[in-house]
N, C-alpha and C positions, 0 to 999 in steps of 0.2 A: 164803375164796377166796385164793388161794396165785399165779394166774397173773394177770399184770399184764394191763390192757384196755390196747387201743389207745392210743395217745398222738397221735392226730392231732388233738389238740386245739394242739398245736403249745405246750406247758409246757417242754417238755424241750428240748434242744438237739438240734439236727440239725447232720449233718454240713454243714460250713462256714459254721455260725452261729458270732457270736462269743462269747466266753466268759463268762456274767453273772460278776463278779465276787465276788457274793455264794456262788456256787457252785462256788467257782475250783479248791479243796481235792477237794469230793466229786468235783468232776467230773476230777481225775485219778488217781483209782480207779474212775471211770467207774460211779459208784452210779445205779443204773436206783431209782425209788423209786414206789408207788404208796398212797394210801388206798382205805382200806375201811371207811366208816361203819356204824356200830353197828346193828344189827339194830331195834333198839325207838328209832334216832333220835334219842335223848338223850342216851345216854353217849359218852365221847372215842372216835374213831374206831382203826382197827389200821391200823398203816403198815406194810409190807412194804416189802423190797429184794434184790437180785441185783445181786452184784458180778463178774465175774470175776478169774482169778488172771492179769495178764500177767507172762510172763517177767522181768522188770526191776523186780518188785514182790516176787517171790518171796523167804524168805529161809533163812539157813542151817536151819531145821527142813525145808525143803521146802517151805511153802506159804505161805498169806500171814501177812507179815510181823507182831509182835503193835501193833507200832503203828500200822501201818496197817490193822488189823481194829478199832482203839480209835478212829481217824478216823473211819469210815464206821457206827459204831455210834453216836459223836456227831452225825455227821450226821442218821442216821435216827432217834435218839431225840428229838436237837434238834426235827428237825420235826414228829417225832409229841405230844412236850411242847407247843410254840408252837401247833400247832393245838388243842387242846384249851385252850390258856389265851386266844385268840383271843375281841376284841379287841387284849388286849395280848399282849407275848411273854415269850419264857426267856433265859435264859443258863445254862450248865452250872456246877453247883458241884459234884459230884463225881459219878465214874464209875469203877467195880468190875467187872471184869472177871476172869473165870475161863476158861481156856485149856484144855482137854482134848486137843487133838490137832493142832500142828504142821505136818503132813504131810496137806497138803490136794492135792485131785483141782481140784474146781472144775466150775462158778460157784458161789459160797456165797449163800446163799438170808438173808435178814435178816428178823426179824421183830420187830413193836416195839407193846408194848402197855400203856395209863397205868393204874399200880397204885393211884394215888389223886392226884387233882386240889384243891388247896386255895386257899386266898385270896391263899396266898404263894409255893405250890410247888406243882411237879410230881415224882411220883417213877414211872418208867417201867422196866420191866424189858425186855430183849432176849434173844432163842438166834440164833445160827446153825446152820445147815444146810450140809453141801458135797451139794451136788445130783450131783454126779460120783462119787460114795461111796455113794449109796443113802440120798441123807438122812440122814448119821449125822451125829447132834447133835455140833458142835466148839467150843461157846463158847458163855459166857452172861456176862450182864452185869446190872446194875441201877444206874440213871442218878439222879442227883437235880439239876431245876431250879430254878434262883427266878427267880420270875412280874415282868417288869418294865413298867415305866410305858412305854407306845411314845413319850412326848417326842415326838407330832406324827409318825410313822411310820407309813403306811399298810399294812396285810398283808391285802390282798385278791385271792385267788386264785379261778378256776373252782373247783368242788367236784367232787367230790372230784379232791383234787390229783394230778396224774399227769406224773414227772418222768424221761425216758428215761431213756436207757442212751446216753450220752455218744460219741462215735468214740476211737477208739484212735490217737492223734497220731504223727505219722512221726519217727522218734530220741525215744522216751521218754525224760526224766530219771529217774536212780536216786531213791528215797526222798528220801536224804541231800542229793543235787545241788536236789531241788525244794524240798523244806525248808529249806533254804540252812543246815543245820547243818555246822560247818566242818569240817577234817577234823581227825585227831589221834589223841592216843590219851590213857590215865590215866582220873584222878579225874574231872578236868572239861570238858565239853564245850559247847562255845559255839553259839548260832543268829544268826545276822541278822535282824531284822523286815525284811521287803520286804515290799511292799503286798499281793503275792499272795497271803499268809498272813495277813492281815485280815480281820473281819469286816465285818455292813454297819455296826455301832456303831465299825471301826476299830480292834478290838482282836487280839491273838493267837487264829487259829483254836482250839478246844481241843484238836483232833487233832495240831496241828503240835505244841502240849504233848506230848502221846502220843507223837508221834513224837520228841521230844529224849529224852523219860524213856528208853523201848526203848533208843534209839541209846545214850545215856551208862550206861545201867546194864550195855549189855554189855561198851563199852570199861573201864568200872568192874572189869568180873569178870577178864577178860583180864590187868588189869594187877595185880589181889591175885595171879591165882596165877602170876605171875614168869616167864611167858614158856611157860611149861608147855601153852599152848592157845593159840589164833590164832583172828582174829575171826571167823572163817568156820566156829568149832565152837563157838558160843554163840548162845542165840538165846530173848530173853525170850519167859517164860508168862504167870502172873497178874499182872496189873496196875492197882494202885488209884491212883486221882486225885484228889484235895483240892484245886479250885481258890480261892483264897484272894482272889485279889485280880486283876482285870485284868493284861496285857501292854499297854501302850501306847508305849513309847517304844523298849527294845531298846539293845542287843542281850541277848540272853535266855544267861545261863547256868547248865547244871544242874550241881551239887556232889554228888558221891556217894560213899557210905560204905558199905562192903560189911559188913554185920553177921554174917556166918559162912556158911560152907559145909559141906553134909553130904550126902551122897549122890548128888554131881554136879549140885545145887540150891544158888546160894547167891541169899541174899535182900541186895537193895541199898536203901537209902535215897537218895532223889534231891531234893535242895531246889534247886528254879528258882527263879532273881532276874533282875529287870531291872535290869540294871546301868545305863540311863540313867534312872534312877526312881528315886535315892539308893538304888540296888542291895536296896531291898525284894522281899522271899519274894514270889512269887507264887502257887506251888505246890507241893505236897507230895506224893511218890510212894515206894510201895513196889513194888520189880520182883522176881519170882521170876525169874532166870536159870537155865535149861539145861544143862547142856555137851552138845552134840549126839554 
């Protein structure tokens, strides 16, 4: 099943509810999210999603942004991993994404399903969909979590879980402006932690990860080739994420090193550190960039 049921179970936010803060990230890409338990009642359930593209999300490919398709795949993998390991929950430690097509129509349709649940991990795979295109497949992913101790955290939801499709807030913030990544240009590119980009453990969203990696590997590219391209003609593909170690204190900056370019593709290296964390690695990324 592919089409979301009713959500008058009242899970989701409705327009001029306030914002859970656990969902503060997804819910401005406005991720509509629903399960679908397993046929024989045993195995992890299939989590679907439907996003749309707004205007102020879009990016220089034409559609949505690749960090903000790596947000919303964390989202829905996140949840579809925690439910399955329920009881206890996840945290992301790494996530792979592969980028086929840029230039989206839109709503893109998300689907998310656990390719093996263990004692200590979850490993979940994802496709996208642009519903506006005729279904043509724009992205795949495979997510890996580890299973953690809830430390006294309760996760008890109605079953199956069914979480709207958000409202569309009046003067949206850019990516950049909601991510509080500063502005600039070069090698390195700086975030602020604000609480908005927290989880409910209080650490760095992984997506707003995703979203510095994107942002600084382009300005990364821009600035190897000397002025010859401007930011609005680059626009990251594939995207891998090695999360290493928590975000907790901030502010967050990614360091990137452009490893060469060949046919209008070049590949970056991006190491994040928390600079108030005795500036320890936190994360490690490879970006395929573009030139549009």
């Amino acid at each position: 099943m592919t089409t979301p049921p009713s959500a008058s179970s009242g899970v989701g936010p409705d327009a001029g509810q306030e914002v859970d803060r656990r969902r503060h990230v997804s819910d401005y890409f406005r991720l509509e999210r629903w399960e679908v338990p397993a046929a024989d009642g045993g195995s992890p359930s299939t989590v679907f999603g439907r996003a749309p593209i707004d205007a102020h999300q879009r990016g220089a490919g034409g559609g949505f942004r690749t960090g903000g398709l790596l947000t919303s795949l964390d989202s829905l993998g996140g949840m579809t991993s925690g439910l399955a390991a329920l009881p206890q929950w996840i945290v992301t430690t790494s996530l792979m994404a592969t980028v086929s097509e840029l230039a989206h129509v839109g709503p893109l349709r998300l689907r998310a399903d656990v390719l093996r649940k263990g004692r200590t991990s979850v490993v979940t795979t994802l496709e996208v969909f642009d519903e506006g295109a005729d279904d043509k497949q724009v992205a795949a992913a495979t997510m890996t979590c580890a299973v953690l101790d809830a430390n006294g955290m309760s996760f008890e939801f109605p079953r199956p879980l069914i979480l709207a499709m958000p409202e569309l807030q009046p003067d949206p913030l850019a990516p950049e402006e909601f991510f509080c990544i500063e502005p600039g240009e070069g090698l390195v590119t700086r975030l602020r932690l604000e609480d908005q980009l927290r989880n409910p453990w209080g650490i760095l969203h992984g997506g707003a990860v995703a979203m510095l990696a994107d942002e600084a590997a382009c300005r990364a590219t821009v600035a190897a080739r000397g002025g010859g391209i401007g930011p609005d003609g680059v626009a990251a593909t594939d995207l891998v994420l090695h999360y290493l170690r928590p975000v907790k204190v901030g502010p967050v900056e990614a360091r990137c090193q452009v490893l060469g370019t060949r046919g209008g593709r070049s590949v970056v290296r991006v190491a994040i550190h928390d600079i108030g964390a005795d500036d320890r690695m936190v994360t490690m990324a490879s970006v395929t960039v573009l030139a549009i």
